[in-house]
C-alpha positions as CSV (number, residue, x, y, z in Angstrom):
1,X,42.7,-1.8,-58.3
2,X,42.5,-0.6,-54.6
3,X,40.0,-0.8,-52.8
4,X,38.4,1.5,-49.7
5,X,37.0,0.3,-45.7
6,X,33.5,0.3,-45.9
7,X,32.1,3.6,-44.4
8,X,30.4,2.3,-41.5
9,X,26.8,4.1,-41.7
10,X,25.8,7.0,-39.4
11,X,22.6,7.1,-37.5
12,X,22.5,10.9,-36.9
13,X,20.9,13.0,-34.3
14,X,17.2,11.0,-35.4
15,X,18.6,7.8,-35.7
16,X,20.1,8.1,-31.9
17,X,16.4,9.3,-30.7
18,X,14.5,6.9,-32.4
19,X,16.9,3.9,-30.9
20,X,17.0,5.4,-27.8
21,X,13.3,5.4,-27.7
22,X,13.2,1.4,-28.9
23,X,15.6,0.8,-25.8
24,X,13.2,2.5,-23.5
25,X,9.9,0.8,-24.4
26,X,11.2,-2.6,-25.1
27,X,10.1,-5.1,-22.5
28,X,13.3,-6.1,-21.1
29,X,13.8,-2.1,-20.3
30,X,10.5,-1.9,-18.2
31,X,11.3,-5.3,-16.1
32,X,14.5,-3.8,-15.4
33,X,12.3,-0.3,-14.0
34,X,10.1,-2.4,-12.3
35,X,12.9,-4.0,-10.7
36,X,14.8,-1.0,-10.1
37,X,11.6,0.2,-8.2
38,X,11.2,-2.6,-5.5
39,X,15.0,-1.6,-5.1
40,X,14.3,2.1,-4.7
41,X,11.5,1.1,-2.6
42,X,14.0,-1.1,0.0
43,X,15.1,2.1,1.8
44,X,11.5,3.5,2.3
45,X,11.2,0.9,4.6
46,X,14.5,0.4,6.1
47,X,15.3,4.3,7.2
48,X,12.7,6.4,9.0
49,X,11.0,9.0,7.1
50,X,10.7,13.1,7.5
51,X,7.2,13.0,6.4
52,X,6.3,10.2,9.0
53,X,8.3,11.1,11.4
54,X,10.7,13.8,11.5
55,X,12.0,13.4,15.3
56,X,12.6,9.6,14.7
57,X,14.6,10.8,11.3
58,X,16.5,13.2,13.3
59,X,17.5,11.1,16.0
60,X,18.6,8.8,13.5
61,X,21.3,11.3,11.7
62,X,22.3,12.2,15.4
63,X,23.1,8.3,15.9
64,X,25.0,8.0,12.8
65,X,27.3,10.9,12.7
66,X,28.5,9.6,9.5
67,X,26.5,8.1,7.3
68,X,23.6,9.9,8.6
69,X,24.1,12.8,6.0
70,X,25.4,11.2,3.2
71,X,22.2,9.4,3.4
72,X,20.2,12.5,3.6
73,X,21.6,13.7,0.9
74,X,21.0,11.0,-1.0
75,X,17.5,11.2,-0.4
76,X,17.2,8.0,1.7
77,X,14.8,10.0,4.2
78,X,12.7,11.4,1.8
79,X,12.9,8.4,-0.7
80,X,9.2,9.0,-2.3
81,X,9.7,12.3,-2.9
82,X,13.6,12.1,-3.9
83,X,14.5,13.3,-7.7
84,X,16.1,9.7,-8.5
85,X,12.9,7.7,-7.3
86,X,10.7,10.3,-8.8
87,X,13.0,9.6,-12.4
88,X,12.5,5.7,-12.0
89,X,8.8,6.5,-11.8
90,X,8.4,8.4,-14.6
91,X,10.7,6.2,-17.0
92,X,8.7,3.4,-16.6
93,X,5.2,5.0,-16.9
94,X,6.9,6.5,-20.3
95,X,7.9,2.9,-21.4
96,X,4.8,1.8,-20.8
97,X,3.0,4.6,-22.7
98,X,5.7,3.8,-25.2
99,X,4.8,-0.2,-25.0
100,X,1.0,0.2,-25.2
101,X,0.5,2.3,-28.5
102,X,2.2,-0.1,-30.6
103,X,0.7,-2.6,-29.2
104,X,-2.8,-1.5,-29.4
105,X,-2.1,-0.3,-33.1
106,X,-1.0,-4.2,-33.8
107,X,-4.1,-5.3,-32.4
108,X,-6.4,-3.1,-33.9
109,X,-5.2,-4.0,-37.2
110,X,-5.1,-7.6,-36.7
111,X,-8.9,-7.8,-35.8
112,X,-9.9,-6.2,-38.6
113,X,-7.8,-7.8,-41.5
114,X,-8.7,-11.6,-42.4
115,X,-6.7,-14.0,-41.2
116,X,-3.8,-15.2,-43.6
117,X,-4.3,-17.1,-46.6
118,X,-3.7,-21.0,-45.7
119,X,-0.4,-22.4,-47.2
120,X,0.3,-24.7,-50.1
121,X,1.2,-27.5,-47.6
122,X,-0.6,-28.0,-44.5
123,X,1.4,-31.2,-43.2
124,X,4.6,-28.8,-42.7
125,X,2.4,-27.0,-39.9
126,X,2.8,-27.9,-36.5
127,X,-0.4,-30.3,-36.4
128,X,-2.1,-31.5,-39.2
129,X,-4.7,-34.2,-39.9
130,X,-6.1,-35.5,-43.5
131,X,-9.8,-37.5,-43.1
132,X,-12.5,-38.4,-46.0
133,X,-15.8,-37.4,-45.6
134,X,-19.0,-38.8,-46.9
135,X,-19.8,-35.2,-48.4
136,X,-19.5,-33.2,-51.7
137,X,-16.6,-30.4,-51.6
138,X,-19.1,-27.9,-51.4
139,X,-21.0,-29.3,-48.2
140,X,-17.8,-30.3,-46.7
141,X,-16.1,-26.7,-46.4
142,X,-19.6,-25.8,-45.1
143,X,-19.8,-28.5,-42.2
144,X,-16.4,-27.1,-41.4
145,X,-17.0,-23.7,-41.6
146,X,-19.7,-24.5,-38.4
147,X,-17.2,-26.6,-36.6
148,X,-15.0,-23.8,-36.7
149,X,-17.6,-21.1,-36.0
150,X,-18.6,-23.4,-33.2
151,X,-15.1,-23.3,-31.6
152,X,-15.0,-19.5,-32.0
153,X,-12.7,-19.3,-34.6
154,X,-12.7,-16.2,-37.0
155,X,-13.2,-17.5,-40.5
156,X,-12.4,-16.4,-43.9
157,X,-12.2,-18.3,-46.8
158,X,-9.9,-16.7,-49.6
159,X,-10.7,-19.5,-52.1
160,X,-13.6,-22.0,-53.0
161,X,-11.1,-25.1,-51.3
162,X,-10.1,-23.1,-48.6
163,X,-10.5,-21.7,-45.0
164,X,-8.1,-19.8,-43.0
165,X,-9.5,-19.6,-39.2
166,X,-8.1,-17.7,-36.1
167,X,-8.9,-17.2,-32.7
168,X,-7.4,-15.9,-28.9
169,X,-7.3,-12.4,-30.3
170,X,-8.6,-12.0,-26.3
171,X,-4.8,-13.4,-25.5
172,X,-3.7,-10.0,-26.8
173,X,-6.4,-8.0,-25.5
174,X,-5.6,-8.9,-21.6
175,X,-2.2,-8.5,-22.3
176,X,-2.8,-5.1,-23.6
177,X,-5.5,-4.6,-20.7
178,X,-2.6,-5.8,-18.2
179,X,-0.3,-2.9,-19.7
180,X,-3.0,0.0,-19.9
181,X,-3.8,-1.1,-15.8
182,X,-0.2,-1.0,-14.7
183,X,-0.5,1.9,-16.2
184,X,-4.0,3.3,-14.1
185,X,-1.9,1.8,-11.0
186,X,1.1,4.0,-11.4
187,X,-1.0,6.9,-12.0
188,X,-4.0,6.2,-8.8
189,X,-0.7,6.1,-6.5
190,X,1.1,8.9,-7.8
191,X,-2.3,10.8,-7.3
192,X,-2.5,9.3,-3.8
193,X,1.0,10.6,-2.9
194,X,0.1,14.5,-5.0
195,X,-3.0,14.9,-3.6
196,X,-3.7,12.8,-0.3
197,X,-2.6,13.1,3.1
198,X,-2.5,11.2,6.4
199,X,-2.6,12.3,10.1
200,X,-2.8,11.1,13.5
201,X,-4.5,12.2,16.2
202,X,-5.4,10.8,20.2
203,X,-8.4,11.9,21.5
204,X,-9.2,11.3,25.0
205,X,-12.7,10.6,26.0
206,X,-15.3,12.9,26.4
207,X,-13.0,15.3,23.6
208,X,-13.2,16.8,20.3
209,X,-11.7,16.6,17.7
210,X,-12.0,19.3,14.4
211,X,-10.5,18.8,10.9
212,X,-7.5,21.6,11.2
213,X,-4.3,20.9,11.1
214,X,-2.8,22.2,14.8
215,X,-5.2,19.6,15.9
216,X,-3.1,16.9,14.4
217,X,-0.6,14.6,16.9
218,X,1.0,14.2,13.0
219,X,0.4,15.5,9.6
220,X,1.6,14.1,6.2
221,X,0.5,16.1,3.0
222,X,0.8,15.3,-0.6
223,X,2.8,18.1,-2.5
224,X,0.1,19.4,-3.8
225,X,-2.1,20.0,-0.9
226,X,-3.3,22.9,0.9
227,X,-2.9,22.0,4.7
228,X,-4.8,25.2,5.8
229,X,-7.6,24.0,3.4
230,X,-8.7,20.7,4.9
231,X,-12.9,20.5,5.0
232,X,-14.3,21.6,8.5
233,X,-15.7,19.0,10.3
234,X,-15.8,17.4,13.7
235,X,-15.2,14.2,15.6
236,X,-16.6,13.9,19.5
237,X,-15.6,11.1,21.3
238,X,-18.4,9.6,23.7
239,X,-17.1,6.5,24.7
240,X,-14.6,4.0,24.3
241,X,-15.2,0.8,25.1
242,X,-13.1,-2.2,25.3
243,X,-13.6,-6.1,25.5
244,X,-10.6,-8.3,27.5
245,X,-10.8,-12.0,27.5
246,X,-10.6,-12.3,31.3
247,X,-11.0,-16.7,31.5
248,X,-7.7,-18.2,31.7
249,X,-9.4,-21.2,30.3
250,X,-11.3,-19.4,27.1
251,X,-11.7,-19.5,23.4
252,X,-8.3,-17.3,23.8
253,X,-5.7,-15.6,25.3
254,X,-6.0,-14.0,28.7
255,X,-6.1,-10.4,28.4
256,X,-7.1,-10.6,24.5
257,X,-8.9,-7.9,23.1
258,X,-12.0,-9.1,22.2
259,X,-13.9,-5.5,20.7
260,X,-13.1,-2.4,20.0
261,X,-16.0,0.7,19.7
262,X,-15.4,4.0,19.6
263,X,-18.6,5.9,20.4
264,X,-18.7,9.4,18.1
265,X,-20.4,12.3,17.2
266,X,-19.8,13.1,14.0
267,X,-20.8,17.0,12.8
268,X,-20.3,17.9,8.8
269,X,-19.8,21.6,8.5
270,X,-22.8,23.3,8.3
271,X,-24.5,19.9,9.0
272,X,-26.5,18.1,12.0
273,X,-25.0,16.0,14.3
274,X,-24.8,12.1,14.4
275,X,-23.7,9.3,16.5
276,X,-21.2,6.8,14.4
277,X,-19.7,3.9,15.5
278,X,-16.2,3.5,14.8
279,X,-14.6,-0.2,15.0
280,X,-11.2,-1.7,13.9
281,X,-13.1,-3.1,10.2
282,X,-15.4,-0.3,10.3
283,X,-14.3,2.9,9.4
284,X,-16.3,6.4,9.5
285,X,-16.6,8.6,5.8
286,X,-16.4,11.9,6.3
287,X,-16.8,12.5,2.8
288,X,-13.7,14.7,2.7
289,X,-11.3,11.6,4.6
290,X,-11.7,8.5,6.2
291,X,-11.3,7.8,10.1
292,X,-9.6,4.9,11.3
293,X,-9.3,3.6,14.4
294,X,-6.3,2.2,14.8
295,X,-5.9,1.7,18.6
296,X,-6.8,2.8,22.0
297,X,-5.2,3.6,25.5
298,X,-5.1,5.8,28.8
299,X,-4.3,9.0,29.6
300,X,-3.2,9.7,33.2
301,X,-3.9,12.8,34.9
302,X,-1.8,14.8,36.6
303,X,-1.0,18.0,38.2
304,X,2.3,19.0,39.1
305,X,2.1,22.4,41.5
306,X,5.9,24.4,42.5
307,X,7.1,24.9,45.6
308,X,4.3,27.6,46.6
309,X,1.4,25.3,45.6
310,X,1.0,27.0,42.5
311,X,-0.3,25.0,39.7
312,X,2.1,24.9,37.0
313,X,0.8,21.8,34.6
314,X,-2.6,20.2,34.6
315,X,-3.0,18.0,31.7
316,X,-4.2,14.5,30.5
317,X,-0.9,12.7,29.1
318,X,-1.4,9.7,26.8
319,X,1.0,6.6,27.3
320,X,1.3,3.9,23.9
321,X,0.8,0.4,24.8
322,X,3.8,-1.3,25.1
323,X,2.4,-5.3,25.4
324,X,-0.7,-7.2,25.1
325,X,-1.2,-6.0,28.8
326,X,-1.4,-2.7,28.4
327,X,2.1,-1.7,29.9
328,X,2.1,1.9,28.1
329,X,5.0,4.5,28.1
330,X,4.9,8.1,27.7
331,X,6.6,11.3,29.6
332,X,5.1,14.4,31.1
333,X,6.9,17.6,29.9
334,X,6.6,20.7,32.3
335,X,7.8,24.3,30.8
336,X,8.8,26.8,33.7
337,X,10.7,29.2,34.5
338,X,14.3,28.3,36.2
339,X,14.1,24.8,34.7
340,X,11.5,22.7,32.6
341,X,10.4,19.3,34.7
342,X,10.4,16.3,32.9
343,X,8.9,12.8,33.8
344,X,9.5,9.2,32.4
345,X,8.3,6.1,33.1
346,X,4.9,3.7,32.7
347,X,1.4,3.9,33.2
348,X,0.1,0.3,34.8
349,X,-3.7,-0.4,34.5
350,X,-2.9,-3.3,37.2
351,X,-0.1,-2.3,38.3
352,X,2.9,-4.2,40.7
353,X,6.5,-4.3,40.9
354,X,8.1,-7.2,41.7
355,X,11.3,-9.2,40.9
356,X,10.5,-8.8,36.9
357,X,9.7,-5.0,37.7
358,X,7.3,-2.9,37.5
359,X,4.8,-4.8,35.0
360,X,0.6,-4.8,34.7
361,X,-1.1,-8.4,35.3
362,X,-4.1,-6.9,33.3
363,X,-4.8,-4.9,30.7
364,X,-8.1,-3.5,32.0
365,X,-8.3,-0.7,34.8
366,X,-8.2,-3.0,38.2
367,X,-5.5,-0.7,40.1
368,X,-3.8,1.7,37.4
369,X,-0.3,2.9,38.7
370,X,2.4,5.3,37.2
371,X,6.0,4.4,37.3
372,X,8.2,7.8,37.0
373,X,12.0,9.2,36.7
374,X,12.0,12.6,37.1
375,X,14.7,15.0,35.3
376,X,15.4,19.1,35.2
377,X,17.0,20.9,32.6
378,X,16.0,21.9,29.0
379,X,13.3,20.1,27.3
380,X,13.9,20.9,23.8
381,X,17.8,21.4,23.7
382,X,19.1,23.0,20.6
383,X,15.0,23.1,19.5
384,X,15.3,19.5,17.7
385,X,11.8,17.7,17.0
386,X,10.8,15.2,19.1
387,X,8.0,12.6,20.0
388,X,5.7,13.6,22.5
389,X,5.7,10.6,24.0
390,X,9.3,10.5,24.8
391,X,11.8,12.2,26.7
392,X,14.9,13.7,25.6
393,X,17.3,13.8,28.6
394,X,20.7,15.1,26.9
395,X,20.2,18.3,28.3
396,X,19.0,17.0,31.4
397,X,19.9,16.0,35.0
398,X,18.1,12.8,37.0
399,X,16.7,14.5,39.9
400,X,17.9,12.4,43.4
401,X,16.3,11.6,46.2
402,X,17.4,13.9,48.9
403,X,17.6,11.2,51.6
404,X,18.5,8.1,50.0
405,X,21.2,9.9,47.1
406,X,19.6,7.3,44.8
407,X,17.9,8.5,41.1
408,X,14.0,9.8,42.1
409,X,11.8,6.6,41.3
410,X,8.1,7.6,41.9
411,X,5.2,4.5,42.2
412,X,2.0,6.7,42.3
413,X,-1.8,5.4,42.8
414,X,-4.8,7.3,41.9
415,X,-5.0,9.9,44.2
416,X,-1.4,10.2,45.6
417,X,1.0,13.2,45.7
418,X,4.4,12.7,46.0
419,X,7.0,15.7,46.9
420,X,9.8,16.4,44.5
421,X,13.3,16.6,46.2
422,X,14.8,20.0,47.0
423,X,11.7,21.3,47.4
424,X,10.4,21.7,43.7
425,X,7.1,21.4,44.5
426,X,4.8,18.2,44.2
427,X,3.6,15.4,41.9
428,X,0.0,14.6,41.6
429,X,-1.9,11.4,39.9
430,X,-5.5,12.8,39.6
431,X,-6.9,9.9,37.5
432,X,-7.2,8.1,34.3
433,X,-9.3,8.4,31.1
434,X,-9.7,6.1,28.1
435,X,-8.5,8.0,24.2
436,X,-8.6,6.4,20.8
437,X,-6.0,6.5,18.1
438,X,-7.8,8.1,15.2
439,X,-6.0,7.9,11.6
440,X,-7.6,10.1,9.3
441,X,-6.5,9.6,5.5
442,X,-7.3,11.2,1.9
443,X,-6.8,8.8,-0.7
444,X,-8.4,10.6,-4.2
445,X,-6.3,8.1,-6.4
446,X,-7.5,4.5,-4.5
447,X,-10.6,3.8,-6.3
448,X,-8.1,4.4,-10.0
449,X,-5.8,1.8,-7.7
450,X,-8.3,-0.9,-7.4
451,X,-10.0,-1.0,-10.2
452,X,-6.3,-1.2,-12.3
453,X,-5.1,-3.7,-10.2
454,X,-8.5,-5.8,-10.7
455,X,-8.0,-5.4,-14.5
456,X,-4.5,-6.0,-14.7
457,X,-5.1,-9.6,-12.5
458,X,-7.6,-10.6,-15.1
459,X,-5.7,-9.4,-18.2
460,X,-2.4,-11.4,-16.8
461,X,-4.9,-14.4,-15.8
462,X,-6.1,-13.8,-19.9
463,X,-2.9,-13.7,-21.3
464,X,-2.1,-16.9,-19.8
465,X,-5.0,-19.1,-19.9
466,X,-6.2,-18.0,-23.4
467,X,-4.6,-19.8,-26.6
468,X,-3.6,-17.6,-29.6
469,X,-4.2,-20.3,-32.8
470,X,-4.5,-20.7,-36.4
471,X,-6.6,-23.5,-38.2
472,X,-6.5,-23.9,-42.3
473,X,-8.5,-26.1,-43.9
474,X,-8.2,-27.6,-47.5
475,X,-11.0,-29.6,-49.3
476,X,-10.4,-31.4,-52.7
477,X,-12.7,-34.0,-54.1
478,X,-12.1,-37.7,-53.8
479,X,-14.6,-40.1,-56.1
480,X,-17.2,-38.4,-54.6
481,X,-16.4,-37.7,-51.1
482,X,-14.1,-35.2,-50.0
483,X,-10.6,-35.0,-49.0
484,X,-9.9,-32.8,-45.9
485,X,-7.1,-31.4,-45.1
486,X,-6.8,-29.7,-41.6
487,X,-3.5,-28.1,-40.4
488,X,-3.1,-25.3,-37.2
489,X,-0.4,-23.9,-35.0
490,X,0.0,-22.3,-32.0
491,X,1.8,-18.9,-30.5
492,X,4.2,-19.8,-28.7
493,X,4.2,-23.8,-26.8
494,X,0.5,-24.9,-27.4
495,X,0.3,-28.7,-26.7
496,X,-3.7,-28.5,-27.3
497,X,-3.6,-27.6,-30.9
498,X,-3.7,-31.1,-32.0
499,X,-6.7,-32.1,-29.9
500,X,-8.3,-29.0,-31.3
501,X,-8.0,-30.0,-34.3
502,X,-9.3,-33.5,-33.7
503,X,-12.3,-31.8,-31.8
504,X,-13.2,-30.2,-35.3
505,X,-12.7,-33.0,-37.6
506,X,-15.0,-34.8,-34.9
507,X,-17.6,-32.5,-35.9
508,X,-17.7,-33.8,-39.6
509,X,-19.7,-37.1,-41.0
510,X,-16.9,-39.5,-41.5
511,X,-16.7,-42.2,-43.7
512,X,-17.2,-45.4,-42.3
């Protein structure tokens, strides 16, 4: 007789889908998403990113000749909206989708069928107790019935010597309520990041501002948004006033920031005009975006005139706060004809230069001062982006002072006009003004955030705390009295389901 290899059996085109599906929505497959999602996340925060901030991004690739645009390619820029982070999202909401429906099927059924008939012999369950009671059969499966409807157990009884109790279905529901929320989360960010947008603006004091988008300093749309669509509205800044801790011996640091208030006039399109208050913790609705304010800082005024007295840039230029002082950075860019002008250097609210250089002692306006470099060439070579508050000098030249030969430093006061060498024409600091740094941001999917993060806190908290347990109880007559026979386990470790069970048989007239 001969005999064949067993023919191995063949799953077929079904068989691969349907384990290819298991694979996806099993647990261990959406902790490894997760997981490979804090990953993808890493570089989001390591590299700069085009929608934030496109100039920084570029400079970055010009600094890294190299790897520069591999990574771009890669999508390390753009890492939120790359096609491989994009795929790590969608897998795991579709594992979770795929995780949740059986789930909620299992539980559905197990609340409505009775719990399971108890077995022939309770002392093989995890804990069991036997006790006589001073009661008939009949009374004694009644005072337990009570003790266990008095613990919140479920009870059924499938025979007249019998009850089969259960409880902690709730252990099931908050891990199915933790699933559904991850769930809400995934989808109240990926509306944020469709439909919500971010941008930045400075206003100086005594400006508007309106709701369109060439009034932004920077502008970050969802995909799905309409930039030219943005609700009309606008923003007029009255005042800004801030608080410096000026005791050396105080409650804080000198020079601390004690308040910030932003003083506004808020008009809705089409509606009447109000005054706001604006604060760090206390934000203004516009009911189309919310306005931050996320900082404060000077402008300095200057006019720069050409050789014929001619006025070729009058402007209010903001400079970012560089320390707790106030020591702020920023550059002045003049287009003309023959060669733009550019400037670099520090605005000092209290300004002096000494052996540490030049430095403010204060962070309030006591004796502002601007600290300048001063270059010629093209401001924008080869038209790449860049910050406004910067310079770049690559197609530049540092002018020189003509009598010294030394690089052009300029320390200007209020009010003082200094020449520029080779007779370029002049330099003047007019005066400073206060602006605030306004963030206004669209958010539709943060409330759907919230809430699913809430749930999914206090469905994890559930799953945790609340015990899953079976009780059986078994009643046969003893001269008399009664004979019961209590027996319950546990999912998973439960150390309590033996004092449980002694809490019930507690409840019953024992016989002395």
């Amino acid at each position: 007789m001969t005999y064949s290899a067993p023919t191995q059996p063949q799953l077929g085109v079904v068989g691969w889908l349907r384990w290819m599906w298991r694979q996806l929505t099993s647990m261990r497959t959406a902790l490894f998403l997760l997981l490979l999602l804090a990953l993808g996340a890493v570089p989001g925060s390591t590299f700069p990113q085009r929608s934030l901030d496109s100039a920084r991004t570029a400079q970055w690739i010009a600094d890294h000749p190299t790897a520069g645009p591999w990574l771009d390619r890669l999508g390390f820029f753009e890492v939120y909206a790359s096609p491989w982070f994009s795929a790590i999202y969608l897998l795991l909401f579709i594992s979770l989708i795929g995780c949740v429906l059986p789930r909620t099927k299992i539980l559905w059924h197990q609340v409505r069928s009775a719990p399971p008939k108890a077995p022939g012999r309770l002392e093989r369950l995890s804990a069991h107790t036997t006790a006589e009671v001073d009661l008939p059969p009949e009374q004694a499966l009644a005072e337990a019935r009570s003790a266990l409807r008095a613990k919140r157990y479920r009870v059924h009884a499938h025979d007249e010597s019998t009850l089969s109790a259960e409880k902690g279905y709730l252990r099931e529901a908050g891990n199915l309520v933790f699933h559904v929320a991850l769930i809400g989360v995934i989808i109240g960010v990926a509306s944020g990041y469709l439909f919500g947008w971010r941008g930045d603006v400075i206003v100086p004091v005594g400006q508007t501002f309106a709701n369109t988008l060439i009034r932004y300093d920077t502008f970050s749309p969802g995909p799905w948004v309409d930039p030219t669509a943005l609700t009309p509205y606008t923003v007029r800044l009255d005042s800004m006033d801030v608080t410096f801790e000026s005791e050396v011996q105080g409650r804080g640091q000198f020079g601390m920031p004690r308040d910030f208030t932003a003083t506004t006039t808020f008009t809705p399109d089409g509606g009447t005009p109000r005054t706001e208050i604006v604060k760090v913790n206390g934000p203004l609705e516009t009911g189309n975006g919310t306005v931050f304010l996320l900082g404060n800082g000077y402008s300095a005024k200057v006019t720069v005139r050409d050789a014929d007295g001619t006025v070729v840039y009058r402007d209010s230029t903001p400079f970012l706060p560089m320390d707790n002082f106030y020591k702020s950075s920023g550059a002045i860019k003049v287009l003309r004809a023959g060669g733009d002008l550019g400037f670099s250097g520090f605005f000092l609210p209290t300004g002096t230069i000494d052996e540490q250089g030049p430095r403010s002692l204060f962070p309030d306006l006591l004796d502002p001062g601007l600290v300048l470099t001063a270059y010629e060439g093209e401001l924008y070579p080869n038209a790449n982006p860049q910050s406004v508050y910067s310079l770049d000098t690559s197609g530049m030249k540092q002018l020189v002072d003509d009598k010294t030969k030394e690089p052009l430093r300029l320390w200007l006061k209020v009010g003082d006009t200094a020449q520029l060498p080779g007779g370029r024409g002049s330099i003047t600091f007019d005066g400073v003004e206060r602006f605030a740094g306004f963030s206004i941001r669209t958010d539709p999917g943060k409330s759907l955030t919230l809430v699913s993060s809430l749930l999914a806190l206090a469905g994890l908290v559930a799953s945790l705390v609340i015990r899953r347990r079976r009780v059986f109880v078994r009643v046969t007559a003893d001269e008399g009295r009664s004979l019961v026979s209590v027996g319950g386990l546990g999912k998973g470790d439960d150390d309590g389901i033996a004092d449980e069970i002694a809490q019930i048989l507690a409840r019953l007239p024992r016989t002395p």
